[in-house]
PDB file of N, CA, C, O and CB in Angstrom:
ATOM      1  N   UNK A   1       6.019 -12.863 -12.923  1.00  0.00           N
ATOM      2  CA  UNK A   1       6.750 -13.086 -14.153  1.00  0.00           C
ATOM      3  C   UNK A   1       8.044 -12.268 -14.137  1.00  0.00           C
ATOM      4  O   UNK A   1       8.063 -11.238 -13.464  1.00  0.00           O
ATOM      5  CB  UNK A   1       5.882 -12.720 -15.376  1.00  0.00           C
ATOM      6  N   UNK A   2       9.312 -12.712 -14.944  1.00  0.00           N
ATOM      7  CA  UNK A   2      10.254 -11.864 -15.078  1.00  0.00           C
ATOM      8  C   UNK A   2      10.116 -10.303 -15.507  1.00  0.00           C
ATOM      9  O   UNK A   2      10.834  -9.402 -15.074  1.00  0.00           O
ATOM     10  CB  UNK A   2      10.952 -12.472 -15.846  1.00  0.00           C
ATOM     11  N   UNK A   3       8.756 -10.116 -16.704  1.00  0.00           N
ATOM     12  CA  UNK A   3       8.727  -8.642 -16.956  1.00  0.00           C
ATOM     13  C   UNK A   3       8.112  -7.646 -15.562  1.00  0.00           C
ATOM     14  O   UNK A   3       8.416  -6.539 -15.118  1.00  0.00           O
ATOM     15  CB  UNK A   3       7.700  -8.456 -18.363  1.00  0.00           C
ATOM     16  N   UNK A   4       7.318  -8.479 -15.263  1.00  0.00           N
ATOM     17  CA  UNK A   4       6.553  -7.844 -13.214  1.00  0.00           C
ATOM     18  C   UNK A   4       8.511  -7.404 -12.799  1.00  0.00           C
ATOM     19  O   UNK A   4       9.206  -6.388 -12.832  1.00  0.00           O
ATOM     20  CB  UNK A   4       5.433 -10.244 -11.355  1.00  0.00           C
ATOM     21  N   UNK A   5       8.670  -8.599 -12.505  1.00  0.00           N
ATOM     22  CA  UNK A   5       9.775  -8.332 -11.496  1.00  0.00           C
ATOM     23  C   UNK A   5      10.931  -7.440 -12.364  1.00  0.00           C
ATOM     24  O   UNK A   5      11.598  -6.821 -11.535  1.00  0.00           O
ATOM     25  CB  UNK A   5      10.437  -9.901 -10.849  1.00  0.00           C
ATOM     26  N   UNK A   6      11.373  -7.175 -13.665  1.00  0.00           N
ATOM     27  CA  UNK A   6      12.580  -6.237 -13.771  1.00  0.00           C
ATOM     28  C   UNK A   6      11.394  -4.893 -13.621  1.00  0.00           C
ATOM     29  O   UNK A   6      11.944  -3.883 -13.183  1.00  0.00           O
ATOM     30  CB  UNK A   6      13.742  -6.398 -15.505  1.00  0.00           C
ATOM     31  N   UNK A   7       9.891  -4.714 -13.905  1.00  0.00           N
ATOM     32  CA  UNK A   7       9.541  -3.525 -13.797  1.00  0.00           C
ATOM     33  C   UNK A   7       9.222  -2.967 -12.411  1.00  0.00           C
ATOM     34  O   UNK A   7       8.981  -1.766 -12.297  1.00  0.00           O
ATOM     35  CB  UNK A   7       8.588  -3.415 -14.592  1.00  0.00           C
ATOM     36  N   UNK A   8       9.213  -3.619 -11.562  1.00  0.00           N
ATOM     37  CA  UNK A   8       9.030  -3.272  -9.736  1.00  0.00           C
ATOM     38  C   UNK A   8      10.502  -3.378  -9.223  1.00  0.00           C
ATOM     39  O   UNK A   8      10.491  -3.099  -8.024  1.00  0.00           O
ATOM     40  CB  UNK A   8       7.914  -4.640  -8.691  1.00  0.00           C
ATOM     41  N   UNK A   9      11.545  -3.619  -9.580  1.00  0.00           N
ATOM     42  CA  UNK A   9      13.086  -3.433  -9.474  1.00  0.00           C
ATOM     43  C   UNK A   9      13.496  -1.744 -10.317  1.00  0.00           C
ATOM     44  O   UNK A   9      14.226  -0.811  -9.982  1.00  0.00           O
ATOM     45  CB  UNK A   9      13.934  -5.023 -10.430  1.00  0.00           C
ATOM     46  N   UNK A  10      12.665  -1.978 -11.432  1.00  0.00           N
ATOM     47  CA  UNK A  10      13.169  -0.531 -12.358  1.00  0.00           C
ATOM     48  C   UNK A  10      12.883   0.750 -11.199  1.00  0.00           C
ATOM     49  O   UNK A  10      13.644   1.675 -10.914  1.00  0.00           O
ATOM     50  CB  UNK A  10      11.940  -0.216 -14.130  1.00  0.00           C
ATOM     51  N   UNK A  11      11.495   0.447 -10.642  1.00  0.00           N
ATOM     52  CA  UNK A  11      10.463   1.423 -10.350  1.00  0.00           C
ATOM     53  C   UNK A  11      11.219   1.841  -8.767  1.00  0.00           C
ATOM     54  O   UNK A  11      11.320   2.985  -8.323  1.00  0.00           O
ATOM     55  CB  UNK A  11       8.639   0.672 -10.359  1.00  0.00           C
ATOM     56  N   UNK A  12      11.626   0.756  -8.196  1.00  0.00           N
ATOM     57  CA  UNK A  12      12.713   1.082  -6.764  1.00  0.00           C
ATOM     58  C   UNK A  12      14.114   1.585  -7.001  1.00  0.00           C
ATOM     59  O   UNK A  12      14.730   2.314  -6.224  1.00  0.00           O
ATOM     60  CB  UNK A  12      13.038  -0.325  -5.876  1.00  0.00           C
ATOM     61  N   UNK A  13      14.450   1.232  -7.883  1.00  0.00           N
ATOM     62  CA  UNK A  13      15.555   1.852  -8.458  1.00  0.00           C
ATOM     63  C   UNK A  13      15.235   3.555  -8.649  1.00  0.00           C
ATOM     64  O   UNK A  13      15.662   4.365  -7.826  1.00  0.00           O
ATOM     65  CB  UNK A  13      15.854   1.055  -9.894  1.00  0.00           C
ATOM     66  N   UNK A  14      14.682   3.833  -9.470  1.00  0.00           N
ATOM     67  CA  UNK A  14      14.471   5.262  -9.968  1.00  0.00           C
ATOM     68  C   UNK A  14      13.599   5.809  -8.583  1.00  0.00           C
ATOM     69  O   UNK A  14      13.485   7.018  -8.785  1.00  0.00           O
ATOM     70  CB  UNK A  14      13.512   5.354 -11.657  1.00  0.00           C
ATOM     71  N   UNK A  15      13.142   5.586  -7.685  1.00  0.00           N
ATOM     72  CA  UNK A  15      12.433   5.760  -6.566  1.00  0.00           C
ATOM     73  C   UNK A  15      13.654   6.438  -5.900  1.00  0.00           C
ATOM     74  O   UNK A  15      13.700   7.652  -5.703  1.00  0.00           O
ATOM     75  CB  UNK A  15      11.746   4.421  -5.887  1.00  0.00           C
ATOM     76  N   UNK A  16      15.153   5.121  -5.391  1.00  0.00           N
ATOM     77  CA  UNK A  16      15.622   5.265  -4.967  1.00  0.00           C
ATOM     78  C   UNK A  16      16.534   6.964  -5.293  1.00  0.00           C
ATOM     79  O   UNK A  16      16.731   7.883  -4.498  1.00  0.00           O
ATOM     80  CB  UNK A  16      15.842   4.114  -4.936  1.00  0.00           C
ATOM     81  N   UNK A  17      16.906   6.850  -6.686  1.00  0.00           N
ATOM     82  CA  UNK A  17      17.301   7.655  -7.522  1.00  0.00           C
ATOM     83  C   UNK A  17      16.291   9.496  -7.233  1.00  0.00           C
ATOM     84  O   UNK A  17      17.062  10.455  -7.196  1.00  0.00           O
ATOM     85  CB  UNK A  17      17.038   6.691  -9.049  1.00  0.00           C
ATOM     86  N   UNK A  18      15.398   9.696  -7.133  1.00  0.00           N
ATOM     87  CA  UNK A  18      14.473  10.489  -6.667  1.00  0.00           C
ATOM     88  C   UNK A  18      14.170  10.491  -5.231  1.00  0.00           C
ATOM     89  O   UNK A  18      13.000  10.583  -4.861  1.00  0.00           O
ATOM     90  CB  UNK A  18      13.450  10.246  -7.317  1.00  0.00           C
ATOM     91  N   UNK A  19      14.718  10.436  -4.758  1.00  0.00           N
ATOM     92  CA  UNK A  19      14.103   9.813  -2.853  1.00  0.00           C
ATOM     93  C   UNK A  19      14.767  11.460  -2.402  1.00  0.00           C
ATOM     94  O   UNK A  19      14.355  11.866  -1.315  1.00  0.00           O
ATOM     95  CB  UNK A  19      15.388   7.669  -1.665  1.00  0.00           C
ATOM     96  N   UNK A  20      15.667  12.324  -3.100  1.00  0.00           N
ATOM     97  CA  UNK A  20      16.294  13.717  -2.572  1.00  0.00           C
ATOM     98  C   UNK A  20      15.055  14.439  -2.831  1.00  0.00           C
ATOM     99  O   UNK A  20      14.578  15.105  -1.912  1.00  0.00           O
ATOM    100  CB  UNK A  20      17.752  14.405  -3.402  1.00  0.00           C
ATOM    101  N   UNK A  21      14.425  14.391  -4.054  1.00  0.00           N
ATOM    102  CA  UNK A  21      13.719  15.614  -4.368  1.00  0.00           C
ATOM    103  C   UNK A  21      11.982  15.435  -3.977  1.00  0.00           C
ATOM    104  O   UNK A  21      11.061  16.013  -4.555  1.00  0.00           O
ATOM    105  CB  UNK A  21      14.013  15.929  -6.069  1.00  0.00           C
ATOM    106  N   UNK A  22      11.860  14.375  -2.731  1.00  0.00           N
ATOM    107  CA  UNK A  22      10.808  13.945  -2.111  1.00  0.00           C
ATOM    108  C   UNK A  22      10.923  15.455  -0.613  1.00  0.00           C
ATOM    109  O   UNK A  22      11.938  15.693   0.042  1.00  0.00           O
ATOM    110  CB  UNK A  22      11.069  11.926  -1.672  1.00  0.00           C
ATOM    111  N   UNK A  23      10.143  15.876  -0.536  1.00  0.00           N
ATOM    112  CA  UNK A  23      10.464  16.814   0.790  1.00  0.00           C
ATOM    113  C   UNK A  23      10.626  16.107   2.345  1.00  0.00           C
ATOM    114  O   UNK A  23      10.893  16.547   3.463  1.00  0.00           O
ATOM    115  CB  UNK A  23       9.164  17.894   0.923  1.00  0.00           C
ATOM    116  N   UNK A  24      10.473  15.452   2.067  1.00  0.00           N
ATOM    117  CA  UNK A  24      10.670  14.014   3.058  1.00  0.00           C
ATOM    118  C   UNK A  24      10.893  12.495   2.586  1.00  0.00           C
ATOM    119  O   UNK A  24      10.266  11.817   1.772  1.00  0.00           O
ATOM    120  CB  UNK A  24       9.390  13.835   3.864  1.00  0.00           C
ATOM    121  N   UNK A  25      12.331  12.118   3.617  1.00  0.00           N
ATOM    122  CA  UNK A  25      12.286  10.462   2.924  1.00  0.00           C
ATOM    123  C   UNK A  25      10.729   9.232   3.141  1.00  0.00           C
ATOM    124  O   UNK A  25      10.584   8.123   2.628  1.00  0.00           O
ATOM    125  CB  UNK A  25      13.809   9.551   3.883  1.00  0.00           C
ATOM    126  N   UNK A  26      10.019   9.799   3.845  1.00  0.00           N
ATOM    127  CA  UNK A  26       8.791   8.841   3.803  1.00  0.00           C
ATOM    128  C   UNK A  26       7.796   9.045   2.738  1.00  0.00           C
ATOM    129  O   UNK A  26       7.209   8.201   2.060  1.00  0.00           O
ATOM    130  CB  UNK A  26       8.031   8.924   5.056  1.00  0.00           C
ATOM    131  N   UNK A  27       7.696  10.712   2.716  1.00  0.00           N
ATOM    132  CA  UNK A  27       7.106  10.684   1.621  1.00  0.00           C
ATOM    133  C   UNK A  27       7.544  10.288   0.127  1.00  0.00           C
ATOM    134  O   UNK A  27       6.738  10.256  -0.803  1.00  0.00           O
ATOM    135  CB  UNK A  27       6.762  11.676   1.663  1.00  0.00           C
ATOM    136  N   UNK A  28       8.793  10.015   0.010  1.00  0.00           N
ATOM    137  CA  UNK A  28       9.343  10.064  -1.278  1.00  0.00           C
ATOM    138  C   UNK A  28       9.202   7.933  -1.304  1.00  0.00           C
ATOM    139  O   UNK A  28       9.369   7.251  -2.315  1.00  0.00           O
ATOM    140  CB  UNK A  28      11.332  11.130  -1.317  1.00  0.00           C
ATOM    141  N   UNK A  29       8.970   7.554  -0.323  1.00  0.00           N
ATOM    142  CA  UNK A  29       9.415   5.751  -0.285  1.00  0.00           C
ATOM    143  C   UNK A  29       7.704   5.595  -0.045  1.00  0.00           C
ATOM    144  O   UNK A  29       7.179   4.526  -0.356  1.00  0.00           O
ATOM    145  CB  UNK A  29      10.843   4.910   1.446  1.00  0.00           C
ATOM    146  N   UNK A  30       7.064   6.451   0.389  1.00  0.00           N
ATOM    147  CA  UNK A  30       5.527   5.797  -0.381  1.00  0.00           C
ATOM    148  C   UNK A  30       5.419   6.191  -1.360  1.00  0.00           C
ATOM    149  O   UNK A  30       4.581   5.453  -1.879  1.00  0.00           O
ATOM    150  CB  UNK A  30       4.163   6.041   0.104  1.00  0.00           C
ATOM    151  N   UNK A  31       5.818   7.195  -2.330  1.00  0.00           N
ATOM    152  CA  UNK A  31       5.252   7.612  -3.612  1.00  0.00           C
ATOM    153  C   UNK A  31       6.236   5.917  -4.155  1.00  0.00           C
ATOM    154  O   UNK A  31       5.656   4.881  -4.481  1.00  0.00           O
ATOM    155  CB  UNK A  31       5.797   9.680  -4.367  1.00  0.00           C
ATOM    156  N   UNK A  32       7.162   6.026  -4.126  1.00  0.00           N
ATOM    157  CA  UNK A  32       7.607   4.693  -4.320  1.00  0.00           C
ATOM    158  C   UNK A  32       6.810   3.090  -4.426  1.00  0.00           C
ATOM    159  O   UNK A  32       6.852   2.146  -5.214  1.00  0.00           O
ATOM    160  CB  UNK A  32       8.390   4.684  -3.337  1.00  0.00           C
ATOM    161  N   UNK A  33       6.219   3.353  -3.386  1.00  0.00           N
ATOM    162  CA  UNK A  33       5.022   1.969  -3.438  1.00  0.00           C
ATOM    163  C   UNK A  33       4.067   1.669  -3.973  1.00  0.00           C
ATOM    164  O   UNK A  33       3.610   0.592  -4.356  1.00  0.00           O
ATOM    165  CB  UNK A  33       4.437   1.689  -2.618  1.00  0.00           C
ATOM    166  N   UNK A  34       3.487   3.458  -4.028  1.00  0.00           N
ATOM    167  CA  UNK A  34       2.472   3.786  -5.296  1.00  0.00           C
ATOM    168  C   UNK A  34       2.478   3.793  -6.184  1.00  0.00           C
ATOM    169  O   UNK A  34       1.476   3.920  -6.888  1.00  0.00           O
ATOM    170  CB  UNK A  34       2.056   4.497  -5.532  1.00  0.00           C
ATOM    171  N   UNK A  35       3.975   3.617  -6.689  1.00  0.00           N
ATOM    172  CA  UNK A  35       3.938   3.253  -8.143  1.00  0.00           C
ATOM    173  C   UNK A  35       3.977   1.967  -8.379  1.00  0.00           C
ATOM    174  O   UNK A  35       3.519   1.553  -9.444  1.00  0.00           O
ATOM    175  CB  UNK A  35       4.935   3.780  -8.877  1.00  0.00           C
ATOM    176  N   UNK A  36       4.394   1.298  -7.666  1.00  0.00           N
ATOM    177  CA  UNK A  36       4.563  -0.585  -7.761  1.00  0.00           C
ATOM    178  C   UNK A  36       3.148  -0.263  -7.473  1.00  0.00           C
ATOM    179  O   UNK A  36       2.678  -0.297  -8.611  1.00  0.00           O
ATOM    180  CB  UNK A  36       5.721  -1.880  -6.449  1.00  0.00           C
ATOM    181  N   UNK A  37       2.474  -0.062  -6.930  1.00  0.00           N
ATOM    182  CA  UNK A  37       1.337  -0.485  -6.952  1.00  0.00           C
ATOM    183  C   UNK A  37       0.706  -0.288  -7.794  1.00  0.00           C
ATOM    184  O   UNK A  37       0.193  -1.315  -8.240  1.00  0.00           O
ATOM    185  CB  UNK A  37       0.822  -0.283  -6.224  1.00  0.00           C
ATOM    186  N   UNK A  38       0.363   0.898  -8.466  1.00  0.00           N
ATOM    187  CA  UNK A  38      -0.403   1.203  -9.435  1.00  0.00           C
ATOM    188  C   UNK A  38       0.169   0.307 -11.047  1.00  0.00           C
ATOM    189  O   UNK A  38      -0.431   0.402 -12.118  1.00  0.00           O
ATOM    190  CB  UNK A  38      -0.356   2.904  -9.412  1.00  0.00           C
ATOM    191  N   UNK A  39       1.718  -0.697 -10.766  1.00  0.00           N
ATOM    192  CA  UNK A  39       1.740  -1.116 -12.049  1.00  0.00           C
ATOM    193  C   UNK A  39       1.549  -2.787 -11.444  1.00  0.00           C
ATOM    194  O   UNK A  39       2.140  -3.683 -12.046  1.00  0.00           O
ATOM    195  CB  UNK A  39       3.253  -0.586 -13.037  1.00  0.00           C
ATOM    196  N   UNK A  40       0.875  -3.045 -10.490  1.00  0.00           N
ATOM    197  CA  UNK A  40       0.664  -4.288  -9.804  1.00  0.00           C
ATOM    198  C   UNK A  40      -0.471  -4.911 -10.897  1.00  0.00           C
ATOM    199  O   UNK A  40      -1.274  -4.125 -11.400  1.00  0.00           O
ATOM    200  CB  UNK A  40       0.117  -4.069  -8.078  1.00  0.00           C
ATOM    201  N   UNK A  41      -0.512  -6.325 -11.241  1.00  0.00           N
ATOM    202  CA  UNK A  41      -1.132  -6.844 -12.132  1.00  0.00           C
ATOM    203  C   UNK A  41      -2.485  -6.608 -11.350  1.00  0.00           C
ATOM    204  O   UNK A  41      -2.543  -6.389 -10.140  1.00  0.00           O
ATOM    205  CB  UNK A  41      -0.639  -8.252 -12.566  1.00  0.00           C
ATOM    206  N   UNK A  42      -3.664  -6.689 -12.287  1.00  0.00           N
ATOM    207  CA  UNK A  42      -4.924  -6.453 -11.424  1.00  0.00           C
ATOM    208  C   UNK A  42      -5.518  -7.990 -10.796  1.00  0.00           C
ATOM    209  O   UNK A  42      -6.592  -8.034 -10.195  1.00  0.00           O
ATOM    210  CB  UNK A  42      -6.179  -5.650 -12.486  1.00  0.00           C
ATOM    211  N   UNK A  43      -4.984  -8.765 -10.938  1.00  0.00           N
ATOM    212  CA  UNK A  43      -5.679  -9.775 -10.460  1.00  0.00           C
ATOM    213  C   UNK A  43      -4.552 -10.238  -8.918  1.00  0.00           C
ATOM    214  O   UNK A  43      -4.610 -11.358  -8.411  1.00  0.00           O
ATOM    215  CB  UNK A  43      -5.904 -11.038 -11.874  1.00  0.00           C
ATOM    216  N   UNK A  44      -3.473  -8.960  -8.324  1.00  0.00           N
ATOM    217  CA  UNK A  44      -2.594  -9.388  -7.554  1.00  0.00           C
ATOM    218  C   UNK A  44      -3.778  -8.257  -6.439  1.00  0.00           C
ATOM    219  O   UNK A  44      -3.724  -8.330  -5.211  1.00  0.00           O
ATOM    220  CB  UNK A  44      -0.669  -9.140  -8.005  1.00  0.00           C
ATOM    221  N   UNK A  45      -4.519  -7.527  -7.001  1.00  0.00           N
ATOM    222  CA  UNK A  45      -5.146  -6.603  -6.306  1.00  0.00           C
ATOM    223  C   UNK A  45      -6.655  -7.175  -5.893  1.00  0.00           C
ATOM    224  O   UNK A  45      -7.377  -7.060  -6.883  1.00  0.00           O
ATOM    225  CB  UNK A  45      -5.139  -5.309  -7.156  1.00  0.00           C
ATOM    226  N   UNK A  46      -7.177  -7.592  -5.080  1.00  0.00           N
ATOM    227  CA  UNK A  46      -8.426  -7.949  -4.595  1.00  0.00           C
ATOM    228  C   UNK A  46      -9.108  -7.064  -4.842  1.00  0.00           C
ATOM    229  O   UNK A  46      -8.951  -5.888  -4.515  1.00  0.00           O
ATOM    230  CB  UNK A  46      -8.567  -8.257  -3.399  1.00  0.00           C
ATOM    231  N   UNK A  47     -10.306  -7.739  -5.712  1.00  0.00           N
ATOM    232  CA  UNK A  47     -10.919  -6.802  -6.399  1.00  0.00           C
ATOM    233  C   UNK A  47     -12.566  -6.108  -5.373  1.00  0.00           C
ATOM    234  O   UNK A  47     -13.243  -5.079  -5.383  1.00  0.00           O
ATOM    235  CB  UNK A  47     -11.214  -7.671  -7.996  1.00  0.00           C
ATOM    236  N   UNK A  48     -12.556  -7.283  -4.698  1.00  0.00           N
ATOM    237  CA  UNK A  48     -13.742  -6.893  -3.445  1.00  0.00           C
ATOM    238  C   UNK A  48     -13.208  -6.400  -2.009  1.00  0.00           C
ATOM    239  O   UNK A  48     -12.242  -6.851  -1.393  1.00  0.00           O
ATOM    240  CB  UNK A  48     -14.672  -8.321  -3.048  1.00  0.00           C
ATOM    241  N   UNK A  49     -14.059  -5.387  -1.638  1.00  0.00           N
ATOM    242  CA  UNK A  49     -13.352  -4.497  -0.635  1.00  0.00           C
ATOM    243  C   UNK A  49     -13.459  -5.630   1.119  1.00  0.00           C
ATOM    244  O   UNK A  49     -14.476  -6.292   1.325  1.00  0.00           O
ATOM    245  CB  UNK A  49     -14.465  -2.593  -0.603  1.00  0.00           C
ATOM    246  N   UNK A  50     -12.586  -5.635   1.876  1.00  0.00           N
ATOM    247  CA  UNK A  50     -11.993  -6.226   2.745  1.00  0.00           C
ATOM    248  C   UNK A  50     -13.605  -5.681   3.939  1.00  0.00           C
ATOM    249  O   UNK A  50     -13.877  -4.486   4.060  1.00  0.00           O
ATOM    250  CB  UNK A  50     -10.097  -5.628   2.959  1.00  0.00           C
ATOM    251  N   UNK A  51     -14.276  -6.558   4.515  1.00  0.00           N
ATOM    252  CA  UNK A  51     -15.464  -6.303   5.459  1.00  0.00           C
ATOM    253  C   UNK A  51     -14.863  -5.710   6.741  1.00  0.00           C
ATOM    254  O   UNK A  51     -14.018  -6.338   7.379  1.00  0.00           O
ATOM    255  CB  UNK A  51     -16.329  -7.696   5.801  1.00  0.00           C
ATOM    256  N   UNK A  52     -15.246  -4.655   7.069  1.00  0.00           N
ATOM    257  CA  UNK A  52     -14.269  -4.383   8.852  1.00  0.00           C
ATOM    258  C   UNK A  52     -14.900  -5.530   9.644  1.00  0.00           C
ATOM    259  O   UNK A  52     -15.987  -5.953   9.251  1.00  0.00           O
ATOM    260  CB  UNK A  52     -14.689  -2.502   9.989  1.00  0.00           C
ATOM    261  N   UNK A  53     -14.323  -6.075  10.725  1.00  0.00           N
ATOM    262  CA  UNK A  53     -14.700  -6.775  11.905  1.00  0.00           C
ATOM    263  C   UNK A  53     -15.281  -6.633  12.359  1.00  0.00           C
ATOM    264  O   UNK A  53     -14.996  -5.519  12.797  1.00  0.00           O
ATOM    265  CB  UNK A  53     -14.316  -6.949  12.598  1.00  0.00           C
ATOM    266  N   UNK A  54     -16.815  -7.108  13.084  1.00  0.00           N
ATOM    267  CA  UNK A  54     -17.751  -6.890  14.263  1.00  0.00           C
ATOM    268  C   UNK A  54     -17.354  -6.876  15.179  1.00  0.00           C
ATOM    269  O   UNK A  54     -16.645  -7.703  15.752  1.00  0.00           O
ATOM    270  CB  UNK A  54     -18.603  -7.545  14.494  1.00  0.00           C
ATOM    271  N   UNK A  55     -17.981  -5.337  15.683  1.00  0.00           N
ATOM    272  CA  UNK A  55     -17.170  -5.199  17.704  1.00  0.00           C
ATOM    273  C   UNK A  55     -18.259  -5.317  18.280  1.00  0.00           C
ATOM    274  O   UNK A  55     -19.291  -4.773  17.887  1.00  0.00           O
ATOM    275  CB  UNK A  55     -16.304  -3.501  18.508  1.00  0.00           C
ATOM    276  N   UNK A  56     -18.170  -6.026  19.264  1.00  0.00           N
ATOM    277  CA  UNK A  56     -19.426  -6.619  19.920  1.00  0.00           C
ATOM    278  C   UNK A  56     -19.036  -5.062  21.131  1.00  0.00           C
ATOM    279  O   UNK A  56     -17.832  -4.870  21.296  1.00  0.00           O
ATOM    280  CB  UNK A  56     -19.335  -8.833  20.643  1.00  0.00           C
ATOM    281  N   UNK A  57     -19.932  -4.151  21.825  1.00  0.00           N
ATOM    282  CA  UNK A  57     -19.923  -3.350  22.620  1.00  0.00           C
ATOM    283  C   UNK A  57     -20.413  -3.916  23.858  1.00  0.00           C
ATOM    284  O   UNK A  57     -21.631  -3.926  24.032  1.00  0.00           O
ATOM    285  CB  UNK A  57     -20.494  -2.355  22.177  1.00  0.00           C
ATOM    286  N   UNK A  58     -19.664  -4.376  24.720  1.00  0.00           N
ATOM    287  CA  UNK A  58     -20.644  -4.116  26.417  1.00  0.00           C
ATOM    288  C   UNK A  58     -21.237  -3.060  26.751  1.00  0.00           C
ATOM    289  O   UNK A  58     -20.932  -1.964  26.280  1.00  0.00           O
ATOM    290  CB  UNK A  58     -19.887  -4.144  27.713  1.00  0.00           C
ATOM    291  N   UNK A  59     -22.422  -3.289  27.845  1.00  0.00           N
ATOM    292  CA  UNK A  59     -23.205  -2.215  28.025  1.00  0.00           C
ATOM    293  C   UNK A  59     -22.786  -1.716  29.610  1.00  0.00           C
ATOM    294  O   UNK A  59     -23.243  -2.229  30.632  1.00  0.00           O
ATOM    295  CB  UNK A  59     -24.816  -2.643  27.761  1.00  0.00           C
ATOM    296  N   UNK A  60     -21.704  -0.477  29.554  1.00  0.00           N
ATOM    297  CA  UNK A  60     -20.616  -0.162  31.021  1.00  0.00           C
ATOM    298  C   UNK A  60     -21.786  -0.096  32.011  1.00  0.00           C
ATOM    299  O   UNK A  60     -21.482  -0.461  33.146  1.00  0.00           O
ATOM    300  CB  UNK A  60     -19.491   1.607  31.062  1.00  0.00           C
ATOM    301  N   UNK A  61     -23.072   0.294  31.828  1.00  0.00           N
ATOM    302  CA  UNK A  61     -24.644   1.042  32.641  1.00  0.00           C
ATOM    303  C   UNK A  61     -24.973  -0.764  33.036  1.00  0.00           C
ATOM    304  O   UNK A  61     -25.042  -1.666  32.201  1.00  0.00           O
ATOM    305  CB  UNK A  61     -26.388   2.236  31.092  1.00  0.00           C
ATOM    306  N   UNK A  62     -25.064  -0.841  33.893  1.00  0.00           N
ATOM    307  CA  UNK A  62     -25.870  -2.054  33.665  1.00  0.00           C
ATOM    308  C   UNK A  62     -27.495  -1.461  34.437  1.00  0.00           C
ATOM    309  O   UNK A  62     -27.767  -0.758  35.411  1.00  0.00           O
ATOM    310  CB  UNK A  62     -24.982  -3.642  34.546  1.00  0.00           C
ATOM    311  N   UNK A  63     -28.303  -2.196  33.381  1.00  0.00           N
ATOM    312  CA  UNK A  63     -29.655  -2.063  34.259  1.00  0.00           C
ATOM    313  C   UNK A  63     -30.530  -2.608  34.848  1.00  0.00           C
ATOM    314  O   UNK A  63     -30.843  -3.718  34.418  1.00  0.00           O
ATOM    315  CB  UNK A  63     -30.274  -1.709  33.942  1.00  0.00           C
ATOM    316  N   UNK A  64     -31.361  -2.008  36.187  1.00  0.00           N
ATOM    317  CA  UNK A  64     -31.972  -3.059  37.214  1.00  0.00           C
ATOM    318  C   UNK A  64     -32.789  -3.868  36.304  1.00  0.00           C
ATOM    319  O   UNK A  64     -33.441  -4.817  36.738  1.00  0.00           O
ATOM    320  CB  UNK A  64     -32.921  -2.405  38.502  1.00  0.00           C
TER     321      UNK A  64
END
């Protein structure tokens, strides 16, 4: 929606605006994301946690 998008424009803006008093520019451009994120609508956020992938292991020993 237009109010999402001028408030994740506001939030990079003033990010940008604060990015000196970050002790680092990476740290200061994720606190940045964390805030878009934390004002991210909740239904843009998957609400069930992501399953890791099955690793199938070979066995390096093989036995007689």
């Amino acid at each position: 929606s237009a109010e999402q998008l001028q408030l994740l424009y506001q939030i990079a803006i003033l990010g940008r605006r604060d990015l000196y008093l970050a002790p680092e520019e990476y740290a200061g451009f994720t606190m940045t994301l964390l805030r878009m994120l934390s004002f991210a609508p909740q239904d843009a956020i998957p609400s069930k946690p992501i399953a890791p992938l099955k690793k199938e292991f070979s066995n390096p020993i093989a036995k007689p």
